[in-house]
N, C-alpha and C positions, 0 to 999 in steps of 0.2 A: 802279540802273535810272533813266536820264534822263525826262523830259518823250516824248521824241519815241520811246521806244522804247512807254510807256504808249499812243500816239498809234497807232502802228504795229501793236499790238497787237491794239489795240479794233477798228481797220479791220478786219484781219484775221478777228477774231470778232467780229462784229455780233449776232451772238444771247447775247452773255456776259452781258448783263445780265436778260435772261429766264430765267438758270441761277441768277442772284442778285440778284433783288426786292429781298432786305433791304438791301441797299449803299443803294436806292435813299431809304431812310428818312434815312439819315443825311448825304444830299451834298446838295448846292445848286447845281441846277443853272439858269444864266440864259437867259431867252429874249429874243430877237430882238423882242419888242413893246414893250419899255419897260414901263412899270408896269403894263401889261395883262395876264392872269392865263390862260395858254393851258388847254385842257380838259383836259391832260394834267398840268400843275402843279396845276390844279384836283385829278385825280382823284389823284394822287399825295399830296396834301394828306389830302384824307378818307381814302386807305388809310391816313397815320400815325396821324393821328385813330382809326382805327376800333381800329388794331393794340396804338394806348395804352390803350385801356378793354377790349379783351380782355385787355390784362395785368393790367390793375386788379381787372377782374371773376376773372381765372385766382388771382389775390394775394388773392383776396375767399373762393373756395371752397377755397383752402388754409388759413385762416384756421380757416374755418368747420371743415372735415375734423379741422384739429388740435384744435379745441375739445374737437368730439364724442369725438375719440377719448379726450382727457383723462377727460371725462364719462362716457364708458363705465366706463374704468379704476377710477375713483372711486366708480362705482356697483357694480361688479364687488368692490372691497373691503370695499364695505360690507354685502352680498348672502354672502360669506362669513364677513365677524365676524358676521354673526347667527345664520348656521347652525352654528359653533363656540359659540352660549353654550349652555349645558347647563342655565343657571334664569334667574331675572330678573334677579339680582346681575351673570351675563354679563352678559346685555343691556344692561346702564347701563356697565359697566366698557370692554367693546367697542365701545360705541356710539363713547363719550370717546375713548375713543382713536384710532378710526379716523376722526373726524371732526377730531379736533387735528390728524392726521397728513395726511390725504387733502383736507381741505378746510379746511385753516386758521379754527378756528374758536376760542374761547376757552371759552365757555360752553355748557352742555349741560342739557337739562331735557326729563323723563318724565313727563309725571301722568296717568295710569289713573282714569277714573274710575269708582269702585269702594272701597266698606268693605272695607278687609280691614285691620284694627288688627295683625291677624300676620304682615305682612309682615316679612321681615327686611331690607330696604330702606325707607332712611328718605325720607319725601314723595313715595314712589313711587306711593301711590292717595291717592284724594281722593275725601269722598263728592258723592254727586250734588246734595245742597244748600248744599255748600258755596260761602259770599260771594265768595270769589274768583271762581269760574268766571262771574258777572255779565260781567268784563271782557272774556271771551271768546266773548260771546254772538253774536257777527254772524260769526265766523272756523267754530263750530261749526254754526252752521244754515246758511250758505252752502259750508260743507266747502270753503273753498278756501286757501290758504297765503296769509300777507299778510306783506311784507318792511316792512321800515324801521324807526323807534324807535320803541319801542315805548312804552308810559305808565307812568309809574314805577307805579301800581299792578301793571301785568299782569307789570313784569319783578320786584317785591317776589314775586310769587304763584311765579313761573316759576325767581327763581333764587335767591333770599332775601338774605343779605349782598353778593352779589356786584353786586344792581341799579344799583348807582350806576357800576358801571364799564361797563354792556352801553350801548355809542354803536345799536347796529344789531341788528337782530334777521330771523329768520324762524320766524315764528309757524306750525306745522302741525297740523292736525288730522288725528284721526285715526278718522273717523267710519263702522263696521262694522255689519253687523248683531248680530255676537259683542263688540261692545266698543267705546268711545267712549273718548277720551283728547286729550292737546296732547302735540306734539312738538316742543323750541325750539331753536334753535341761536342763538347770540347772540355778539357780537365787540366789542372794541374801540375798532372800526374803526368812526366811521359810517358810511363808503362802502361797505362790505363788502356789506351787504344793502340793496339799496335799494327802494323802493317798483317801479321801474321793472321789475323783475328776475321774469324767465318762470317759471310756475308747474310745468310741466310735470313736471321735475327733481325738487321738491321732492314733491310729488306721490308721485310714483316712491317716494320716500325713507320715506315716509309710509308706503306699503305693504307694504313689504319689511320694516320694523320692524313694522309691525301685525301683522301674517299673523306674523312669529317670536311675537310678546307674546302672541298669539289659543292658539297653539297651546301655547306654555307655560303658560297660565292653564288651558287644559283638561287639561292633565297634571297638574297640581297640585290640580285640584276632584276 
């Protein structure tokens, strides 16, 4: 197809381009005034303008959809290793795993606090005068999850030989009327947990394991 058939065409259909706006984003078309900017290059201007940050914004709530949906997933995993453990031995052995597997973590740490010398899990309670628990004094009275690195006291307390390798952490509490405890999850990775990082989730995480720990602790009194 020549020049003059395109030419012949358009005469022809004078409304084709109001059947397709979008052509209108990507052609450049000249006008008659010289560097002066008609209302129509104008408006056609901000239509691209406008059509490019709805794609950013549309590229933005996709983003976000996939997150969540990830975060569901992940919480959904975690919501049924807890309901499969059958004592507390589950709950630390599932917890580790579903947290290595679902949420890349390296470290893992439960402290209950609570005497119970017969557990048969080891460092899983801690009594309530215990020195350690000093280091955790602002995370349990404001009951809120605190990200970042942590201080080598609290990761000595939290993960014992492993402390020197934990770059990042998230500290959770896990503060009930039936039971007070820390929940840690800790990586490698400094960037993995960062200070900046929304509490919501974690929270969440918090829960789900407390309410299993509450209710296997009253099984076992």
């Amino acid at each position: 197809m020549d020049e003059q058939a395109v030419v012949d065409y358009l005469l022809n259909h004078p409304d084709f381009f109001q059947h397709h706006l979008e052509l209108l984003e990507k052609m450049h078309i000249p006008h008659p005034s010289g560097n002066a900017i008609s209302l129509i290059s104008k408006q056609l201007e901000v239509f691209r303008l406008k059509h490019k940050e709805q794609e950013s914004q549309l590229a933005a709530l996709i983003d976000i959809a996939r997150d969540n949906d990830a975060a569901f997933n992940r919480m959904h995993e975690l919501t049924l290793a807890m309901l499969e453990a059958r004592d507390l031995e589950d709950v630390v052995a599932n917890l580790a795993e579903v947290l290595k597997e679902c949420f890349l973590t390296d470290f893992v740490a439960i402290k209950i606090i609570k005497e119970c010398p017969e557990s048969p899990v080891s460092n899983l309670f801690v009594a309530a005068h215990d020195a350690g628990l000093k280091y955790f004094a602002d995370e349990l009275i404001q009951n809120k999850p605190r990200c970042g690195r942590p201080s080598f006291p609290q990761a000595c307390f939290l993960f014992g030989d492993a402390a020197p390798d934990v770059r990042s952490a998230a500290i959770i509490p896990m503060v009930f009327t039936e039971m007070e405890g820390l929940l840690a999850i800790g990586s490698r990775d400094e960037g993995r947990f960062h200070y900046s990082m929304g509490s919501l989730f974690l929270t969440q995480m918090s829960e789900v394991v407390g309410t299993r720990l509450i209710a296997l602790l009253a099984d076992k009194a």
